[in-house]
Biotite code that builds the C-alpha atoms (Angstrom):
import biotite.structure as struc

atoms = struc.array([
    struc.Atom([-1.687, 39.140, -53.519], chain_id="A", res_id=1, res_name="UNK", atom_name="CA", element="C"),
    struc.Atom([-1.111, 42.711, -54.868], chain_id="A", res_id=2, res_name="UNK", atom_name="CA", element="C"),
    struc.Atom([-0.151, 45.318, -52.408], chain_id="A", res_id=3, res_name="UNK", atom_name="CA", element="C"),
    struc.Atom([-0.327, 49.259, -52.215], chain_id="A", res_id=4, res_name="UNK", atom_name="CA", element="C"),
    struc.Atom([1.927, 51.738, -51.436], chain_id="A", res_id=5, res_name="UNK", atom_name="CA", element="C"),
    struc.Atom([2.417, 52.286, -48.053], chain_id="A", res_id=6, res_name="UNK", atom_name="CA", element="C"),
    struc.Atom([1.070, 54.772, -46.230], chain_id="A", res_id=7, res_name="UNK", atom_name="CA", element="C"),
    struc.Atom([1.744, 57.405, -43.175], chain_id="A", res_id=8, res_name="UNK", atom_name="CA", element="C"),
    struc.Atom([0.147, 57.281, -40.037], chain_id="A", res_id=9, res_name="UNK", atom_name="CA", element="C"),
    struc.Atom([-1.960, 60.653, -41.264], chain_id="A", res_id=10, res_name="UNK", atom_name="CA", element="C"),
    struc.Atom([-2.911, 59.009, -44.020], chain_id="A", res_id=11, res_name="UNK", atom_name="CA", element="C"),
    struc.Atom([-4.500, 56.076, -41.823], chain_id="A", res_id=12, res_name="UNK", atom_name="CA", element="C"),
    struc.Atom([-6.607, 58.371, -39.655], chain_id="A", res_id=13, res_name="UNK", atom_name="CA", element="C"),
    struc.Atom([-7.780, 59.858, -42.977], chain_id="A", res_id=14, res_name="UNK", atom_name="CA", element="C"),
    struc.Atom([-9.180, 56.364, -44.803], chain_id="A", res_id=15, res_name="UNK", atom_name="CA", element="C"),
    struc.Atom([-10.222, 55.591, -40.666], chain_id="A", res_id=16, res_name="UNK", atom_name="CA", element="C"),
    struc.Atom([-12.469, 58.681, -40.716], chain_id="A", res_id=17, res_name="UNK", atom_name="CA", element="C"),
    struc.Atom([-13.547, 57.645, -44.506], chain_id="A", res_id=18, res_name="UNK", atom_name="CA", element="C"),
    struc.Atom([-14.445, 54.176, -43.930], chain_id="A", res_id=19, res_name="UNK", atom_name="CA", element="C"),
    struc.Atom([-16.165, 55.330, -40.368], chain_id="A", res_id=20, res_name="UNK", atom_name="CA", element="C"),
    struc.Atom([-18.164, 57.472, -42.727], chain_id="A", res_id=21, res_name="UNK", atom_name="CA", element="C"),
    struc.Atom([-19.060, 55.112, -45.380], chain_id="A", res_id=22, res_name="UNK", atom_name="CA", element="C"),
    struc.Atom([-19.905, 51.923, -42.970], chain_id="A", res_id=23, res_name="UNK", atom_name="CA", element="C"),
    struc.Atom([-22.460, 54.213, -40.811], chain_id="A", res_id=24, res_name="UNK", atom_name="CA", element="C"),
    struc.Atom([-23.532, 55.776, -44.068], chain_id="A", res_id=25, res_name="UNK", atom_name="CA", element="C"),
    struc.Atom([-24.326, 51.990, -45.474], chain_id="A", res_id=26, res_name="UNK", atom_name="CA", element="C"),
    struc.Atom([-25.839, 50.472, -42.548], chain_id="A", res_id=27, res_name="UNK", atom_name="CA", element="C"),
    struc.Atom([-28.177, 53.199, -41.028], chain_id="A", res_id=28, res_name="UNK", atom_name="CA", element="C"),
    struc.Atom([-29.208, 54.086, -44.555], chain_id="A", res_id=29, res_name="UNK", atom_name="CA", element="C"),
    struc.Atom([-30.775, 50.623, -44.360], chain_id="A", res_id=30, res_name="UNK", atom_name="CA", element="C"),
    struc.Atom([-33.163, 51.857, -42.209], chain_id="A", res_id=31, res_name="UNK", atom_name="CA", element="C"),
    struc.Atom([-35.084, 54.281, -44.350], chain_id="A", res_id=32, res_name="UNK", atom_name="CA", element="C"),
    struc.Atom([-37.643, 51.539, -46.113], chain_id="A", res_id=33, res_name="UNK", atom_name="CA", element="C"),
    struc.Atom([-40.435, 53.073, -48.666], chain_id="A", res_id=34, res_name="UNK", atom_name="CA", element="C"),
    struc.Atom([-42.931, 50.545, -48.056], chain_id="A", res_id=35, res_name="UNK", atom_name="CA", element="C"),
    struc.Atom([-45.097, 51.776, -50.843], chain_id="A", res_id=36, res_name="UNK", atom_name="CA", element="C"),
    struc.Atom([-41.832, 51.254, -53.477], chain_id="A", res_id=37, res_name="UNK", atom_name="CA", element="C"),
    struc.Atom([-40.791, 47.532, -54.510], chain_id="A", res_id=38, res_name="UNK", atom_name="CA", element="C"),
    struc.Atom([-37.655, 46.250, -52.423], chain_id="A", res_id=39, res_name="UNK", atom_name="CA", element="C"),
    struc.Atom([-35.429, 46.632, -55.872], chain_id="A", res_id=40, res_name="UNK", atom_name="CA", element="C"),
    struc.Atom([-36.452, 49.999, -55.706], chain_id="A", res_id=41, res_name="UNK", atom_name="CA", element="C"),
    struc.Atom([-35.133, 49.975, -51.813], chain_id="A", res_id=42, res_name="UNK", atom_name="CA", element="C"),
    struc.Atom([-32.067, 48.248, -52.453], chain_id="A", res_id=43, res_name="UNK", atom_name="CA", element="C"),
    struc.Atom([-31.062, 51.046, -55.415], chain_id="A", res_id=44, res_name="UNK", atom_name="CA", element="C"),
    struc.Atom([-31.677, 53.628, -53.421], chain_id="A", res_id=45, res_name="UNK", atom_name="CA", element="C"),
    struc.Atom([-29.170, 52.013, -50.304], chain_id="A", res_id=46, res_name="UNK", atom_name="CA", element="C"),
    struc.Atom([-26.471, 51.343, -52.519], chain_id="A", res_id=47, res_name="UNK", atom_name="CA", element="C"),
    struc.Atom([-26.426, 54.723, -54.556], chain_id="A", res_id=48, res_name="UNK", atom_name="CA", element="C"),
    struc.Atom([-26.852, 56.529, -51.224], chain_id="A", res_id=49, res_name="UNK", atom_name="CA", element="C"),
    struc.Atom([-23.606, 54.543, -50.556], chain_id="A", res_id=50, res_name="UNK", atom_name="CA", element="C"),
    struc.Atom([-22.132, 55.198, -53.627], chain_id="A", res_id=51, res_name="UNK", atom_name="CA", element="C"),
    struc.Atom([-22.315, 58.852, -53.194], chain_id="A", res_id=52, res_name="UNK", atom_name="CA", element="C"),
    struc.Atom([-20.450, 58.698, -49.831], chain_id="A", res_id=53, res_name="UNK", atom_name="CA", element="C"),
    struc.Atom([-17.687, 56.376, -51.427], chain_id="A", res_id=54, res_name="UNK", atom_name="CA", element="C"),
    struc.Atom([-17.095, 58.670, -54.724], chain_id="A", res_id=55, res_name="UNK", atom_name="CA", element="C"),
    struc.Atom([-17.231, 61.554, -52.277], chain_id="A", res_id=56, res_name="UNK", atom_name="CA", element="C"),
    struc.Atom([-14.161, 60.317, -49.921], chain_id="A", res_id=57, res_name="UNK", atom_name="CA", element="C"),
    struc.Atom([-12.547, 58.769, -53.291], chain_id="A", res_id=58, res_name="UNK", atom_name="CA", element="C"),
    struc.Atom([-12.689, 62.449, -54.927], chain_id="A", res_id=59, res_name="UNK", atom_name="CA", element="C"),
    struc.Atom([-11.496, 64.158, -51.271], chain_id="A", res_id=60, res_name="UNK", atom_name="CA", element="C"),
    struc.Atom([-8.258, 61.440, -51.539], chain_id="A", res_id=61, res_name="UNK", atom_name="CA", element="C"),
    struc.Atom([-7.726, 62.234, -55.553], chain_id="A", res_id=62, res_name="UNK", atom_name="CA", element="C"),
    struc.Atom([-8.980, 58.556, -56.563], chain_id="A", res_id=63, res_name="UNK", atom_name="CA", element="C"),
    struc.Atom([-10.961, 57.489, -59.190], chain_id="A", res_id=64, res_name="UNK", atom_name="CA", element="C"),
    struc.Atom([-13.139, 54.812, -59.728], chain_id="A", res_id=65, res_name="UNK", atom_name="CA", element="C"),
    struc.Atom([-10.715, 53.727, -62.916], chain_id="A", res_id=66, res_name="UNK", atom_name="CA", element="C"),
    struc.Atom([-7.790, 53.467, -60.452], chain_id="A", res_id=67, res_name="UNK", atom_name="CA", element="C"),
    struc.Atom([-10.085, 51.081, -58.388], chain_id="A", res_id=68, res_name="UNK", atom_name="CA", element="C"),
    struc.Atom([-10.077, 48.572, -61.070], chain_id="A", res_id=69, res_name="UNK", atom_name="CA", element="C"),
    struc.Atom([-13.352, 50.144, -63.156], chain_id="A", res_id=70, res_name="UNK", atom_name="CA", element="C"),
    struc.Atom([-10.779, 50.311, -66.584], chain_id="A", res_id=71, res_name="UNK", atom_name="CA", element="C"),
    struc.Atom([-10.895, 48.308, -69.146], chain_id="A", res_id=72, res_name="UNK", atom_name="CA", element="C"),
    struc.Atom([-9.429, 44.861, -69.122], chain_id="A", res_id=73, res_name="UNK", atom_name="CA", element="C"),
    struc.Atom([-5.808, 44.592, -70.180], chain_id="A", res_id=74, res_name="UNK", atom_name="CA", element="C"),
    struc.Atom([-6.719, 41.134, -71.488], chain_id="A", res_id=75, res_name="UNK", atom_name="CA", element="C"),
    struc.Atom([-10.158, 39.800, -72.601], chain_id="A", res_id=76, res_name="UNK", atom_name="CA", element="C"),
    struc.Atom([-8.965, 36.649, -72.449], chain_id="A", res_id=77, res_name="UNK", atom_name="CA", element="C"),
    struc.Atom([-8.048, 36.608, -68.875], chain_id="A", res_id=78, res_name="UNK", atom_name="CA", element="C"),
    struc.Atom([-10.775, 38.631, -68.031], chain_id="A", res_id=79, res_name="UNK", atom_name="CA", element="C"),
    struc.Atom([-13.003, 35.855, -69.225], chain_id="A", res_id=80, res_name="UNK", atom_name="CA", element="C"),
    struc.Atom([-10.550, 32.717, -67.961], chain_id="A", res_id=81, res_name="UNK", atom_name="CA", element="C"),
    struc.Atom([-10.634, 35.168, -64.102], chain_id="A", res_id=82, res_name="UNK", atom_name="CA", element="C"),
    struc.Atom([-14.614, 35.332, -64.780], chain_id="A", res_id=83, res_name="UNK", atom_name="CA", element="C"),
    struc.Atom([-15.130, 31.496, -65.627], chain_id="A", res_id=84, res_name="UNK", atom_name="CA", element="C"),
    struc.Atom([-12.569, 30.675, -62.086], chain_id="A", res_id=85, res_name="UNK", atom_name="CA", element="C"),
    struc.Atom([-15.298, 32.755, -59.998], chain_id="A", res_id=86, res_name="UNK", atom_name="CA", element="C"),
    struc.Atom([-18.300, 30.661, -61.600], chain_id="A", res_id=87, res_name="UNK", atom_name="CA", element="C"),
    struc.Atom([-16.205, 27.653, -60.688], chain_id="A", res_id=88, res_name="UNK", atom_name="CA", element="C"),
    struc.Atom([-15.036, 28.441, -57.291], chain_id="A", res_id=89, res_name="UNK", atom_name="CA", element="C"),
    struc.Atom([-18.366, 29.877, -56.069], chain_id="A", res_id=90, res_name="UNK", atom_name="CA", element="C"),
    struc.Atom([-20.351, 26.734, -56.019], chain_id="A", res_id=91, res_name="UNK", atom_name="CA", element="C"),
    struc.Atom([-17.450, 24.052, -55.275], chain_id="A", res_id=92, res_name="UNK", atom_name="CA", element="C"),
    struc.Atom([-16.825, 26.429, -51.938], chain_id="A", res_id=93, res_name="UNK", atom_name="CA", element="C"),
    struc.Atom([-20.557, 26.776, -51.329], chain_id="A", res_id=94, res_name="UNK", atom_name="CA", element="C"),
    struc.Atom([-21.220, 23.091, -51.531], chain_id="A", res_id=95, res_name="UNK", atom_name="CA", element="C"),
    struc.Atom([-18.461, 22.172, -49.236], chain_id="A", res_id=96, res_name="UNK", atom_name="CA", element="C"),
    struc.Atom([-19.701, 24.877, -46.901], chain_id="A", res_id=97, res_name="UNK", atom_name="CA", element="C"),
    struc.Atom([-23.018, 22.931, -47.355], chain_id="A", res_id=98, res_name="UNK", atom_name="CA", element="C"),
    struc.Atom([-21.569, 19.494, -46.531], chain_id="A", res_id=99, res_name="UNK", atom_name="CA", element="C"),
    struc.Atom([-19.641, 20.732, -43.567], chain_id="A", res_id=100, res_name="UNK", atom_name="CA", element="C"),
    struc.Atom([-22.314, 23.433, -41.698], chain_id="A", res_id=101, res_name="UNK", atom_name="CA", element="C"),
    struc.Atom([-23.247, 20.232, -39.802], chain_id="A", res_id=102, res_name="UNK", atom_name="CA", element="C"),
    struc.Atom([-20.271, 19.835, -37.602], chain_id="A", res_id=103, res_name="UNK", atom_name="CA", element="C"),
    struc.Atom([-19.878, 23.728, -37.263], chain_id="A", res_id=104, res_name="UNK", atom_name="CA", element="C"),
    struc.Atom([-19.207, 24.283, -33.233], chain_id="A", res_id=105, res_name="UNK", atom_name="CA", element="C"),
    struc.Atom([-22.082, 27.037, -33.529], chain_id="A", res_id=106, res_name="UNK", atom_name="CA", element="C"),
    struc.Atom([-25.620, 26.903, -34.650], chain_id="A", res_id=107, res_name="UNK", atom_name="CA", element="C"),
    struc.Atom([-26.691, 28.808, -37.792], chain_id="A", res_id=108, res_name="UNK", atom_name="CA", element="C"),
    struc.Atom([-29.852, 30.407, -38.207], chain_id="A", res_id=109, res_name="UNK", atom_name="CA", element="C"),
    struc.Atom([-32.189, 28.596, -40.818], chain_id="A", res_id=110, res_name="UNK", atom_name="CA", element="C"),
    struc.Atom([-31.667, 29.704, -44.351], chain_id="A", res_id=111, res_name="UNK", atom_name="CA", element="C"),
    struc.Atom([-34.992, 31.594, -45.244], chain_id="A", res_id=112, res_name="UNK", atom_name="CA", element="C"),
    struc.Atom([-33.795, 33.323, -48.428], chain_id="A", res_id=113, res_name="UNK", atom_name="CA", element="C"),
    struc.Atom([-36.899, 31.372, -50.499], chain_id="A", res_id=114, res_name="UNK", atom_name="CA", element="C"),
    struc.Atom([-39.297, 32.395, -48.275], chain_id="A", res_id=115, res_name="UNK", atom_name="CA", element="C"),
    struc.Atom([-38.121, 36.159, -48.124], chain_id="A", res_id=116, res_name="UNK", atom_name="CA", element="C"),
    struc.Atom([-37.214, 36.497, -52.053], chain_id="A", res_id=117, res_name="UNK", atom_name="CA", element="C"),
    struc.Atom([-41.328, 36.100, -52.836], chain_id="A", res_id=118, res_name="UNK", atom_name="CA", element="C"),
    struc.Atom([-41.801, 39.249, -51.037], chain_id="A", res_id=119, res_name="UNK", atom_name="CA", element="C"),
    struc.Atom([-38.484, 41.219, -51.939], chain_id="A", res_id=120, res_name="UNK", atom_name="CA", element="C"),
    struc.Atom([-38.683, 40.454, -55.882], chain_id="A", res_id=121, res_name="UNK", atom_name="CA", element="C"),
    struc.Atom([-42.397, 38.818, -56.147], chain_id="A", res_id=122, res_name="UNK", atom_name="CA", element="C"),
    struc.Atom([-43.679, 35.245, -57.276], chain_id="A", res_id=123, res_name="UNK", atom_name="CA", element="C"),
    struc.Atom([-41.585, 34.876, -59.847], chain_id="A", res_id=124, res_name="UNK", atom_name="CA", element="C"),
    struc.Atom([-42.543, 31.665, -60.501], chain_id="A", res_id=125, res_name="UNK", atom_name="CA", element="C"),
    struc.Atom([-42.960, 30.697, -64.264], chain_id="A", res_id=126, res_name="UNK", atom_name="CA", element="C"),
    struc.Atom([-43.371, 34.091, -64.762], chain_id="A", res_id=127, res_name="UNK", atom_name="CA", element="C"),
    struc.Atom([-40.946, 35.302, -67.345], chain_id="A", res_id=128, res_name="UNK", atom_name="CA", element="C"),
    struc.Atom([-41.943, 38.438, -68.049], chain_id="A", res_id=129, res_name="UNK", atom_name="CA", element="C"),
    struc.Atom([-41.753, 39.685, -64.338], chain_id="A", res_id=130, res_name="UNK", atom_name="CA", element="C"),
    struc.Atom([-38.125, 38.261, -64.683], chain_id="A", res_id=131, res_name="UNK", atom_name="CA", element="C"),
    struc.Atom([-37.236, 40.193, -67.628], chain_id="A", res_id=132, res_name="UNK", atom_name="CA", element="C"),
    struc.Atom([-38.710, 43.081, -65.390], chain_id="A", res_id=133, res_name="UNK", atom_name="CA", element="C"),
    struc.Atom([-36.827, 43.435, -62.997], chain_id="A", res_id=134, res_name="UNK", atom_name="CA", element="C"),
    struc.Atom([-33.557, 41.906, -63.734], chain_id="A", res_id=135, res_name="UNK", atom_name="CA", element="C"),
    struc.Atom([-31.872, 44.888, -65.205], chain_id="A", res_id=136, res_name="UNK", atom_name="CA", element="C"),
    struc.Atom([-32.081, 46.168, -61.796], chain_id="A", res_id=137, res_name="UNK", atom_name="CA", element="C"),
    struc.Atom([-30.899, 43.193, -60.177], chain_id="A", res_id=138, res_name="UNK", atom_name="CA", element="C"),
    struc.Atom([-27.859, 43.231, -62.663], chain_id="A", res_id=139, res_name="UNK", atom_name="CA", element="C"),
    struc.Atom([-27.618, 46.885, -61.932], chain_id="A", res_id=140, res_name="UNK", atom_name="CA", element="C"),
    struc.Atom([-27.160, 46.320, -58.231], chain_id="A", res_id=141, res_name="UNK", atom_name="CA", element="C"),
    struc.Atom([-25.008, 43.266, -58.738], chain_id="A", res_id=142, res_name="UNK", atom_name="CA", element="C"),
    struc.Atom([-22.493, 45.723, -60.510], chain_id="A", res_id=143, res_name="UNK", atom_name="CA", element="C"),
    struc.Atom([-23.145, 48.269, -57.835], chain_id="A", res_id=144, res_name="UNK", atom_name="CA", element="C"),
    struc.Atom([-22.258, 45.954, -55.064], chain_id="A", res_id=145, res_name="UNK", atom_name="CA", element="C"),
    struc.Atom([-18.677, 44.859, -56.877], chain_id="A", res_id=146, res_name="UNK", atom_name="CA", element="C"),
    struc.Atom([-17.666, 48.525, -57.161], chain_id="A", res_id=147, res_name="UNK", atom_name="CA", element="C"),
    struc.Atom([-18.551, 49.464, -53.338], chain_id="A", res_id=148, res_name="UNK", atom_name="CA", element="C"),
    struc.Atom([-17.484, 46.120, -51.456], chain_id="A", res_id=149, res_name="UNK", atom_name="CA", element="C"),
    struc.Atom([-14.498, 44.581, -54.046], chain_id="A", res_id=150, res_name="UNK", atom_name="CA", element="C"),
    struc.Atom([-13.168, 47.866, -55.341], chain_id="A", res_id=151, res_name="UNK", atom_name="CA", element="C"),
    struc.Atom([-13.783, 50.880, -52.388], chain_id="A", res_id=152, res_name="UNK", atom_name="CA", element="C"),
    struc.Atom([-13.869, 48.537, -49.213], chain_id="A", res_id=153, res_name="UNK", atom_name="CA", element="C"),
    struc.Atom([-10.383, 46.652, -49.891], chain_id="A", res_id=154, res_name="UNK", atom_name="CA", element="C"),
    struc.Atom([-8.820, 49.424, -51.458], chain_id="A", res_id=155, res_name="UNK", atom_name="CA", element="C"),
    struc.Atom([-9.402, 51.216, -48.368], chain_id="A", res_id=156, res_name="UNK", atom_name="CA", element="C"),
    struc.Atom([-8.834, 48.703, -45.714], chain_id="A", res_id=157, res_name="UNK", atom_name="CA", element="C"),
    struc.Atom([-5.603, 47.936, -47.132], chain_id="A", res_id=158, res_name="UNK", atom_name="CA", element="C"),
    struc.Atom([-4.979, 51.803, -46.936], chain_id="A", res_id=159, res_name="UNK", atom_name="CA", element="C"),
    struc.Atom([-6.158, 52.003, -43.353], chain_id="A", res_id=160, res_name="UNK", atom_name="CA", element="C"),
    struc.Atom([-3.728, 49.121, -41.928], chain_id="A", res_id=161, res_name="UNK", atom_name="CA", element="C"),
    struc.Atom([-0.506, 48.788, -44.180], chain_id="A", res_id=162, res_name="UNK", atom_name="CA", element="C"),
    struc.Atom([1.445, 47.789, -47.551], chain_id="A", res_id=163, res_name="UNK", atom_name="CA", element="C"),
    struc.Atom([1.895, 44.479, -46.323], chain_id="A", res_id=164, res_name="UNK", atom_name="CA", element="C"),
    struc.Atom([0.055, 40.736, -48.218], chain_id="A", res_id=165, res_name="UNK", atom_name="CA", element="C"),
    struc.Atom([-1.122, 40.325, -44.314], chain_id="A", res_id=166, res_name="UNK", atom_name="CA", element="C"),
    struc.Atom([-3.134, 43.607, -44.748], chain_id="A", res_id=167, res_name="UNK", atom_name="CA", element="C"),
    struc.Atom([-3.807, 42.807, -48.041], chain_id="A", res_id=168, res_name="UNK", atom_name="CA", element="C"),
    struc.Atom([-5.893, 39.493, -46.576], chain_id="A", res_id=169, res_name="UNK", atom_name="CA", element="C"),
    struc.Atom([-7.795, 41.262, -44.024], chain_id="A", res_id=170, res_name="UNK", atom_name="CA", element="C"),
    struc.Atom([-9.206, 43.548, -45.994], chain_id="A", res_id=171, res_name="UNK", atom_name="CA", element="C"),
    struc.Atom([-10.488, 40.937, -48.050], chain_id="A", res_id=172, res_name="UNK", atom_name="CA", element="C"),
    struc.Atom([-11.937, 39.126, -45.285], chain_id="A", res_id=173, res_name="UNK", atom_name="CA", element="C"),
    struc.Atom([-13.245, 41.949, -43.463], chain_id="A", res_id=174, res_name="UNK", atom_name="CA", element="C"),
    struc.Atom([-15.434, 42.845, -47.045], chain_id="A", res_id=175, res_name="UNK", atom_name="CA", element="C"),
    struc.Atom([-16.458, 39.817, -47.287], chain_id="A", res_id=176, res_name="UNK", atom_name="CA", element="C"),
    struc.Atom([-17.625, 39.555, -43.731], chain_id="A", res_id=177, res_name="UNK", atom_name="CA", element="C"),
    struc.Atom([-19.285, 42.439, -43.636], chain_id="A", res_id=178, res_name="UNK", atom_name="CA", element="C"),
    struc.Atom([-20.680, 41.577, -47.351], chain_id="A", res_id=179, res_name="UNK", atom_name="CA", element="C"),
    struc.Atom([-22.467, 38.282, -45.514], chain_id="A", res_id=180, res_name="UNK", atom_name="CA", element="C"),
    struc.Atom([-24.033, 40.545, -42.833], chain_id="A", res_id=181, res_name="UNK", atom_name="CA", element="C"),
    struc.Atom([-25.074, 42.697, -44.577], chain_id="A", res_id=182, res_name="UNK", atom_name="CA", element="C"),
    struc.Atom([-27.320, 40.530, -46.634], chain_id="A", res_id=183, res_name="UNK", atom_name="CA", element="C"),
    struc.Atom([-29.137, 39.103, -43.003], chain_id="A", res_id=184, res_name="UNK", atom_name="CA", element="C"),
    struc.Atom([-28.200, 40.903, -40.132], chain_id="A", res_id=185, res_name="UNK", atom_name="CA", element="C"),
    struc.Atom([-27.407, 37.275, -38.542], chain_id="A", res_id=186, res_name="UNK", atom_name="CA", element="C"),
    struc.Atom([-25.211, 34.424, -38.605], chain_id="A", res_id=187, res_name="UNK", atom_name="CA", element="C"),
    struc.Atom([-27.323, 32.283, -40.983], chain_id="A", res_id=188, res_name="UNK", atom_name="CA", element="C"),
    struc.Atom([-26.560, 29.931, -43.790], chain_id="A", res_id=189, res_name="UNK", atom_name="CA", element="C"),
    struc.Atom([-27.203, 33.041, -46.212], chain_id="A", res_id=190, res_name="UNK", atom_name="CA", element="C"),
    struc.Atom([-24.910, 35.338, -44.577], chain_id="A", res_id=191, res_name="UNK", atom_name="CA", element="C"),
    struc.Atom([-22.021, 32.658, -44.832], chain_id="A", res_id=192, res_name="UNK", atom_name="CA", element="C"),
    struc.Atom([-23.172, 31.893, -48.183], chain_id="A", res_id=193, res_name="UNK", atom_name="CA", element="C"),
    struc.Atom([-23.033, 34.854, -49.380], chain_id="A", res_id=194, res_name="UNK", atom_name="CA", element="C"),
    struc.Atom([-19.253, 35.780, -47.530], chain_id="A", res_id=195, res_name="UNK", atom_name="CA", element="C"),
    struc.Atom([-18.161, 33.035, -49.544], chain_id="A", res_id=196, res_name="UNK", atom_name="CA", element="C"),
    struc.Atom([-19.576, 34.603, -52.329], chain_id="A", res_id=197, res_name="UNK", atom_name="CA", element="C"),
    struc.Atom([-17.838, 38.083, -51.241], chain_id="A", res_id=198, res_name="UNK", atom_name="CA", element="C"),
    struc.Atom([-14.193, 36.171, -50.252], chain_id="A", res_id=199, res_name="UNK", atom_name="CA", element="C"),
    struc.Atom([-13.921, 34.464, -53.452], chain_id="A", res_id=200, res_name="UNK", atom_name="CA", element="C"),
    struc.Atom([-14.875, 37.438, -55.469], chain_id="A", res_id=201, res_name="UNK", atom_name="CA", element="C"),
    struc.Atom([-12.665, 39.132, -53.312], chain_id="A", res_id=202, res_name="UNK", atom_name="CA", element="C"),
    struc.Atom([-9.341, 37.586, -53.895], chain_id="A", res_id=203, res_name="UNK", atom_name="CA", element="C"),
    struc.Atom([-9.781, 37.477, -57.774], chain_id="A", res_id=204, res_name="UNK", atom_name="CA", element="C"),
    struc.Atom([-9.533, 40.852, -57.244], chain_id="A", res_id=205, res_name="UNK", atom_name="CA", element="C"),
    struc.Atom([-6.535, 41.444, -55.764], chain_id="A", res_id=206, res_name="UNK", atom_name="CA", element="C"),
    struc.Atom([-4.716, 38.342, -57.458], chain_id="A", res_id=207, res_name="UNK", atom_name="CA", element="C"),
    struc.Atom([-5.541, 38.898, -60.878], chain_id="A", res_id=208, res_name="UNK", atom_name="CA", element="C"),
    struc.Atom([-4.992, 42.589, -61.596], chain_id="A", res_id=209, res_name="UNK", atom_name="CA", element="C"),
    struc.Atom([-7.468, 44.680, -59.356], chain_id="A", res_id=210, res_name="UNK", atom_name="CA", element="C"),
    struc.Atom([-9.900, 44.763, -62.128], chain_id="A", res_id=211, res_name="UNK", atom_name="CA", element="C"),
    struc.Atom([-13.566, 45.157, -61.849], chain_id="A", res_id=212, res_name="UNK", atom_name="CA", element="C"),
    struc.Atom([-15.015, 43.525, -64.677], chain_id="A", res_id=213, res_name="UNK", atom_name="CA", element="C"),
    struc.Atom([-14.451, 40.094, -64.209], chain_id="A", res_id=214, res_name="UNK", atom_name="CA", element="C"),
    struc.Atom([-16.057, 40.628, -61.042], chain_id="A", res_id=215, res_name="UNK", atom_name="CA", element="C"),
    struc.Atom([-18.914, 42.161, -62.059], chain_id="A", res_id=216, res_name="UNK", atom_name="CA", element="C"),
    struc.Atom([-19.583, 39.856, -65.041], chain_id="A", res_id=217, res_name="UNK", atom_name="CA", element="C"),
    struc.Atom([-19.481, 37.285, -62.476], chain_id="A", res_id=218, res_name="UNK", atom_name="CA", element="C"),
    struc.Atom([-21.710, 38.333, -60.169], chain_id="A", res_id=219, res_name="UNK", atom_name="CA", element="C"),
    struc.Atom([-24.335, 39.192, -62.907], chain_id="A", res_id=220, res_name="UNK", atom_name="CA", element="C"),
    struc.Atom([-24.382, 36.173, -64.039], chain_id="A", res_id=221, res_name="UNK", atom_name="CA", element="C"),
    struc.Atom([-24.881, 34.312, -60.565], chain_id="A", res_id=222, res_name="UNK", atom_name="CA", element="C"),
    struc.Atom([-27.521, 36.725, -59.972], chain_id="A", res_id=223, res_name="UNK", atom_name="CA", element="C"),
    struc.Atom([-28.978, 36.031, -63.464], chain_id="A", res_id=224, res_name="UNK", atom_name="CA", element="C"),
    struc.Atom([-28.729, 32.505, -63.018], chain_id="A", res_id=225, res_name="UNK", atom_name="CA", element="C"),
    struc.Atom([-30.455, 32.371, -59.067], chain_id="A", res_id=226, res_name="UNK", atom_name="CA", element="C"),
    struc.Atom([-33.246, 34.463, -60.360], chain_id="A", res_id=227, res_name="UNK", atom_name="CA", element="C"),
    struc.Atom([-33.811, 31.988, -63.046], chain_id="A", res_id=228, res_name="UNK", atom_name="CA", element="C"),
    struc.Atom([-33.889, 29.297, -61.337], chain_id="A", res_id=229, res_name="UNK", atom_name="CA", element="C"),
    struc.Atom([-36.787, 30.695, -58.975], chain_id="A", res_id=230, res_name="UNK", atom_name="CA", element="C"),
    struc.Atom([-39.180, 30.744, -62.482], chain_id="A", res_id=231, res_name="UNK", atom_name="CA", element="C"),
    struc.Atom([-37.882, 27.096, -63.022], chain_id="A", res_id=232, res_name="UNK", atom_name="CA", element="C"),
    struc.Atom([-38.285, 25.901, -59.644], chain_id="A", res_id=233, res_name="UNK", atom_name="CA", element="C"),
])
């Protein structure tokens, strides 16, 4: 894995403070809900809220999204090779998570994502045209979510412990940890499902040249393809 440069003690209380900032920022922000405005709606508002509290700190430390991996690709073809490994990887991990859960030495809470999604995105269905509604916004938040928990939350994590590949792999667990909880508030199937999701996404990050793209080309496309599958279903 890619490291950083290392940096001073200072420099740790700094990204400490930042990240304090930006997780409080991202979780109690979850509590404001508009009931009259459509959960999409909701969700945009949460993650730009966030977004302005991560650009903030980034600007105060003299960092730029573009040094966080939103450039573009120094290769298209391994930009789309690192974007096909992510499809692949996703649901071979997912499915063995699935086969294993079983024998897991704690008990998960029951998967209720199907239940939930007909009254976050509505009865979707067989109903194309409220799926051509909406998911813009879904693949707006999809690319919204790469920035803030691949590019800021690593980057920043690394900063707060060290140069070293050991710091390098907590900060992408940690992400994707807090990427699963944040999706349920639990220890559910979802929230591990969806850590997966966040660990695989997060070390094709920092193993194949800290760029954003293949990420969020990724991650669109899962979305995409999820959504799709509840007008099939």
């Amino acid at each position: 894995m890619n490291s950083i440069s290392k940096p001073t003690s200072t420099h740790q209380k700094d990204f400490l403070l930042d990240l304090i900032i930006y997780l409080s920022v991202m979780f109690l922000i979850r509590e404001i809900y508009f009931p009259k405005l459509h959960f999409i709606t909701n969700g945009l508002f949460w993650s730009f809220s966030t977004l302005i509290i991560a650009s903030w700190r980034m600007k105060v430390r003299n960092i730029s999204w573009k040094d966080l991996g939103l450039r573009k690709p120094e290769s298209f073809l391994k930009m789309i090779l690192v974007t096909v490994g992510i499809l692949v990887a996703t649901p071979v991990l997912i499915i063995i998570f699935q086969k294993i859960r079983d024998v897991l030495p704690f008990t998960l809470t029951p998967d209720m994502s199907s239940e939930n999604a007909v009254s976050k995105f509505g009865e979707l269905k067989g109903n194309w045209v409220h799926f051509f509604t909406i998911i813009p916004f879904v693949l707006l938040q999809s690319t919204l979510e790469e920035l803030l928990d691949r590019g800021f939350l690593i980057s920043w994590f690394e900063r707060l412990f060290s140069s070293t590949s050991f710091a390098t792999v907590i900060a992408v667990i940690l992400q994707a940890l807090i990427f699963g909880f944040r999706h349920s508030y639990d220890i559910s199937e979802r929230s591990i499902t969806v850590a997966i999701i966040g660990l695989v996404m997060g070390i094709a990050y920092v193993k194949f040249g800290r760029n954003l793209w293949p990420l969020i080309i990724a991650h669109c496309i899962l979305n995409t393809m999820s959504m799709a599958g509840r007008v099939l279903d």
